[in-house]
C-alpha positions as CSV (number, residue, x, y, z in Angstrom):
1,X,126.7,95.9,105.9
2,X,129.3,92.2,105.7
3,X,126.1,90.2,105.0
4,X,124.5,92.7,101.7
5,X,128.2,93.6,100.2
6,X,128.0,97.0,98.8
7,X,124.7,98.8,97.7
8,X,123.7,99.3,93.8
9,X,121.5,102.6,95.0
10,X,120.9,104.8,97.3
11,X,117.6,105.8,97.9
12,X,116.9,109.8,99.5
13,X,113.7,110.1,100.3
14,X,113.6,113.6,101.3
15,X,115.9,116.9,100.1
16,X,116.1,117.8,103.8
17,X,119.3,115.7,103.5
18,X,119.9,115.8,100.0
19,X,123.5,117.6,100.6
20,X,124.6,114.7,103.2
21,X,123.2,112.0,100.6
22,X,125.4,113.2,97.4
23,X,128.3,113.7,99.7
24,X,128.1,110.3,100.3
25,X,127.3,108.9,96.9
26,X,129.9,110.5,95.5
27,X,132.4,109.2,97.7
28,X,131.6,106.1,97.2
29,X,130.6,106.4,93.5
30,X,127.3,105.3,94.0
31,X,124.5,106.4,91.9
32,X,121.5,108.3,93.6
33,X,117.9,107.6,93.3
34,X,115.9,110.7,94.8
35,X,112.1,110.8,95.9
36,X,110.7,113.7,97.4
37,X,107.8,113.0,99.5
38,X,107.8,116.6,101.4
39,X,105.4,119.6,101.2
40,X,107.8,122.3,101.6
41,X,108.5,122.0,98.2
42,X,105.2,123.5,97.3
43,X,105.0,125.5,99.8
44,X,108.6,127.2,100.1
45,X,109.4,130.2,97.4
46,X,111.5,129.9,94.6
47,X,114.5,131.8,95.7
48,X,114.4,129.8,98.7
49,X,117.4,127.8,100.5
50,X,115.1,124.4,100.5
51,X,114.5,125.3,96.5
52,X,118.0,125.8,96.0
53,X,119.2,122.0,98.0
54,X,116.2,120.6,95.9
55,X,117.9,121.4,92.5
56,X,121.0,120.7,93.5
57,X,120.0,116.9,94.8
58,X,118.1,116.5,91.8
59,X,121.3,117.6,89.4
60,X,123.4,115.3,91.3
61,X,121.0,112.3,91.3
62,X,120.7,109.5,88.5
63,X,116.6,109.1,88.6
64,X,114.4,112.4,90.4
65,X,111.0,111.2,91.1
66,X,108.1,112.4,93.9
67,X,104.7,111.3,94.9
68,X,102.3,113.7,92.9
69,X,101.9,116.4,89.9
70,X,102.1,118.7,92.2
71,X,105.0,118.1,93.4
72,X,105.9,117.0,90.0
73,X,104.8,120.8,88.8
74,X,107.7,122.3,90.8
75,X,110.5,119.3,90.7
76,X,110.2,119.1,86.9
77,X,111.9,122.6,85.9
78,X,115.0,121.0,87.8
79,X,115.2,117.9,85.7
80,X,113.1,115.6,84.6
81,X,111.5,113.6,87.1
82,X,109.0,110.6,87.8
83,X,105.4,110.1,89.6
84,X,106.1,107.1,91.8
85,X,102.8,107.6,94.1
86,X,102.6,105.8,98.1
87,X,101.7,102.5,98.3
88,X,98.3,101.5,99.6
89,X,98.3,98.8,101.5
90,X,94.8,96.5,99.7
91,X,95.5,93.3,102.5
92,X,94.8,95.7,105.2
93,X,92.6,98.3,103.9
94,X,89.3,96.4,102.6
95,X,85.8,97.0,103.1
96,X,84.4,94.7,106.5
97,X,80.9,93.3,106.6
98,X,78.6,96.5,105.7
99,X,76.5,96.1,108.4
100,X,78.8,97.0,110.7
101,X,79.4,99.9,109.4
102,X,75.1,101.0,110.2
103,X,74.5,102.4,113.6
104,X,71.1,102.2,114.9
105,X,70.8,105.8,114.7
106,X,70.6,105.5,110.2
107,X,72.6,108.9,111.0
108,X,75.3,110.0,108.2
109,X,78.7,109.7,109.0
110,X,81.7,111.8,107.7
111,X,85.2,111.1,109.0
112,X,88.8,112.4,108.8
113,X,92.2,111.2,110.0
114,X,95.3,113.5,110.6
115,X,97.1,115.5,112.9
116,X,95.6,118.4,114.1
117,X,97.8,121.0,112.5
118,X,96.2,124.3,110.4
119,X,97.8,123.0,107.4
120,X,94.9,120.0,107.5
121,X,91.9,122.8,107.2
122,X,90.4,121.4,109.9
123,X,88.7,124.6,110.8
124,X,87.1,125.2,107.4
125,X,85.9,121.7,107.6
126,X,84.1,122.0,110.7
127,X,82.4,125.3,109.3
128,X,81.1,123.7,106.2
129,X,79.6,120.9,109.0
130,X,78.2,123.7,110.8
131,X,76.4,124.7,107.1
132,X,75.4,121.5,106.4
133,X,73.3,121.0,109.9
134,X,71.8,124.0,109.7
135,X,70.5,123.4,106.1
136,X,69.6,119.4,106.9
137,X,67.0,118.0,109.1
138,X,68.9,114.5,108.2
139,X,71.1,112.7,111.5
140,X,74.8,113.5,110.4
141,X,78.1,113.2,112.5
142,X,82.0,114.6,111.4
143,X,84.1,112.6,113.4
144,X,88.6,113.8,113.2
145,X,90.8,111.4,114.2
146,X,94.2,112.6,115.6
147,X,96.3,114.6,117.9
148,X,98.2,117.8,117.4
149,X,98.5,121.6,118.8
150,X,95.1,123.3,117.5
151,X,92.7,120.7,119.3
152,X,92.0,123.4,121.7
153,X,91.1,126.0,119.1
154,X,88.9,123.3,117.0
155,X,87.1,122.7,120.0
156,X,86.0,126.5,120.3
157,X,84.3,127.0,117.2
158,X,83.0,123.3,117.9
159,X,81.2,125.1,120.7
160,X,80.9,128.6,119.4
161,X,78.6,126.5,116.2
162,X,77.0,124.4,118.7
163,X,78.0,121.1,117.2
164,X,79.1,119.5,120.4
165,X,76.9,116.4,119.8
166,X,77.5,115.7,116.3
167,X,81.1,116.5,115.6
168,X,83.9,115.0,118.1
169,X,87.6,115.2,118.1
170,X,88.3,111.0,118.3
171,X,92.0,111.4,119.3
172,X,94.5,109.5,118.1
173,X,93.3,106.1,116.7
174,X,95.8,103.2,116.6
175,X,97.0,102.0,113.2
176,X,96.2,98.4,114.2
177,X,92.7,99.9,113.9
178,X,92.7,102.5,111.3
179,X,90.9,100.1,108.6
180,X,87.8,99.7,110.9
181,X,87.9,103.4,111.7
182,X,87.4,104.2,108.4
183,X,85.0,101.4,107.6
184,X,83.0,103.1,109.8
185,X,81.9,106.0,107.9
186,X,79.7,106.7,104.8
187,X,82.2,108.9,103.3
188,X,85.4,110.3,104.6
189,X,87.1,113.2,103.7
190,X,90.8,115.4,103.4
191,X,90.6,119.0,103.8
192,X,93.8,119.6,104.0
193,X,95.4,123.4,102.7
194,X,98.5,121.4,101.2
195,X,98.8,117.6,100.7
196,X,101.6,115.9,98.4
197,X,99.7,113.0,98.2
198,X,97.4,112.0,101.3
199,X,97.5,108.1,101.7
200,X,94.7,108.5,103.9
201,X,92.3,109.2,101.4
202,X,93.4,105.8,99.1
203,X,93.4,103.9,102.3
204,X,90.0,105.2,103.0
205,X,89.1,104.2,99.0
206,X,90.7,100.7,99.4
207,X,88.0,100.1,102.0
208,X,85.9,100.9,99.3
209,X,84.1,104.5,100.7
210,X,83.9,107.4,98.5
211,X,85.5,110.6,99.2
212,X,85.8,114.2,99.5
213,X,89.1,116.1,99.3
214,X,90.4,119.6,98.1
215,X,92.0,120.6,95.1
216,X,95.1,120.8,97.6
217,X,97.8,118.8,95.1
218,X,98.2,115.2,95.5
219,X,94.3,114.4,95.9
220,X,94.1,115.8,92.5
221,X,96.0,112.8,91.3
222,X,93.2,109.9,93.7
223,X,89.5,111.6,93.4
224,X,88.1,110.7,90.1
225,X,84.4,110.8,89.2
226,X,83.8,107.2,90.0
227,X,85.6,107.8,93.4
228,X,84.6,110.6,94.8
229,X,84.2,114.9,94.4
230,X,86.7,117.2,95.0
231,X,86.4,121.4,96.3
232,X,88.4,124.4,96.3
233,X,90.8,125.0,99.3
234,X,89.4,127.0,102.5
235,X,85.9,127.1,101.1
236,X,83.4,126.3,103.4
237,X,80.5,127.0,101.6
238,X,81.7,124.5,98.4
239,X,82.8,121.7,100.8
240,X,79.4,121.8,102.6
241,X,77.5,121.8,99.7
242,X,79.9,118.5,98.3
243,X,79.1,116.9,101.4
244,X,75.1,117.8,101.1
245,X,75.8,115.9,97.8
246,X,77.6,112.7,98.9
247,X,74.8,112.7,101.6
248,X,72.3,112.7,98.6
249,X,74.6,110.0,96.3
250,X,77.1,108.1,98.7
251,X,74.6,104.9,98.3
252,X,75.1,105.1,94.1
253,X,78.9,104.6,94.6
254,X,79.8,101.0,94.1
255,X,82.7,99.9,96.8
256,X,84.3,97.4,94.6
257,X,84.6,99.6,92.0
258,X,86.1,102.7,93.9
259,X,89.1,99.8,95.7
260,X,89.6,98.5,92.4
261,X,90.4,101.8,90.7
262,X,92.1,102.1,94.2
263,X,94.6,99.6,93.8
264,X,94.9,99.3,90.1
265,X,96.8,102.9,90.1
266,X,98.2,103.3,94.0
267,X,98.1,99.6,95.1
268,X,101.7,98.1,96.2
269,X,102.1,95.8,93.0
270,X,101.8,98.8,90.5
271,X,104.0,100.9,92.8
272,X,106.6,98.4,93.5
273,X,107.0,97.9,89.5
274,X,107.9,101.9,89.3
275,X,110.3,101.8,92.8
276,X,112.0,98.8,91.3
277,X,112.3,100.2,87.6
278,X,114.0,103.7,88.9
279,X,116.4,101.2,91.1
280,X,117.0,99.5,88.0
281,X,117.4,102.9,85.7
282,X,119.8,104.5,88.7
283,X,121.8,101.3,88.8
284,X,122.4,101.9,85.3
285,X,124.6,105.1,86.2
286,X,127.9,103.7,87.6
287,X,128.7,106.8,89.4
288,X,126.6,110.0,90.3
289,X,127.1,113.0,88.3
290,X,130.3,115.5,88.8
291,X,128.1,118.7,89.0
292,X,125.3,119.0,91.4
293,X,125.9,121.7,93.6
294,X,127.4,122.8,96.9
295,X,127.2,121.3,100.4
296,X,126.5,124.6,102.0
């Protein structure tokens, strides 16, 4: 645009139009920054057309980086490349008065946020509920926040368990007031299948509430001892038995401590340091690379 001049780096954000990007770049001779954020790339197979554009963006690009290990696992074959993580955002996410986070039941509550798609293991999660009620006699709600194409079919085994009562599909809850939705819990969890990073869970942390996610990639890289406890994929039976546990231990968790560990390693200061350091190491490269691929 008149008013910027011309750009010093171009910033992809996603392979999907990683031929289109170095097209441009190269016309222009502008260097490339590229940062994958997608969960195709650990999903898709070697051999496959998205794994093919991926390695030709990253050939073509002056600084690779993406959001995770896990995604760093598959990128880094194809050329070296950077963790630059999500941001958290600490000003919004932070703990509210406790107290209104206690209803007058003293019941236990476990929350999740995302769509409903099967990738987000909703089903399993709402199995390992159905374990943990039938092996508590201790007031405890799962409440899952958001919309998506498999509400119907979570709402059958809801019924087919008999958990009508004490686990409820929200719906979608507004951003504005995604902060005090997750204030409101004693421990909220991801149980997703495949997650490149899952900002939920360090927004949920950032409020100071200890967590419960799957070894599904990303929330490898956030749940730490002092934060929270992590479970295999699809296993009901383990992620019951983690949440019998956080039931037991949620209160020996210290909030400060879980947002400050929080924000020290996924808070918008440290990640802005890394964004602006790979702007400043692309910059560097006067004009993208010669070889990188085709366009088709």
């Amino acid at each position: 645009r008149k008013e910027w001049g011309r750009p010093d780096v171009v910033n992809l954000r996603s392979s999907l139009h990683g031929y289109e990007a170095v097209k441009l770049c190269r016309k222009h001779g502008l260097p490339l920054f590229f940062m994958e954020h997608s969960s195709f790339v650990m999903t898709e197979g070697a051999d496959s057309p998205a794994l093919r554009r991926l390695r030709d963006v990253m050939k073509a690009s002056a600084v690779n980086a993406c959001v995770s290990s896990a995604l760093q696992q598959v990128m880094q074959p194809f050329g070296d490349t950077r963790i630059i993580p999500d941001p958290v955002n600490g000003d919004f996410f932070k703990p509210n008065d406790p107290l209104h986070d206690k209803q007058e039941s003293k019941q236990f509550i476990f929350r999740a946020m995302g769509q409903l798609r099967p990738i987000k293991g909703y089903d399993t999660l709402i199995r390992a509920f159905g374990l943990l009620k039938d092996g508590t006699h201790r007031k405890v709600k799962l409440e899952i926040a958001g919309a998506g194409g498999i509400y119907d079919a979570l709402q059958s085994i809801i019924r087919e368990l008999g958990l009508n009562e004490s686990c409820v599909l929200v719906g979608t809850i507004p951003r504005e007031k995604a902060a005090d939705f997750m204030n409101g819990c004693d421990c909220f969890i991801c149980s997703s299948r495949v997650e490149t990073l899952s900002c939920v869970l360090n927004e949920a942390a950032a409020c100071g509430k200890p967590v419960i996610s799957t070894r599904c990639g990303g929330p490898i890289d956030i749940v730490i001892e002092e934060t929270g406890l992590l479970v295999p994929v699809d296993d009901p039976q383990a992620m019951a038995a983690a949440m019998a546990t956080m039931m037991d231990t949620a209160s020996d968790y210290n909030a400060d401590r879980i947002r400050e560990l929080t924000l020290s390693r996924f808070g918008r200061a440290p990640v802005c340091d890394m964004l602006i350091d790979a702007c400043r190491t692309a910059a560097e490269t006067k004009f993208p690379p010669k070889s990188g691929g085709s366009n088709g």
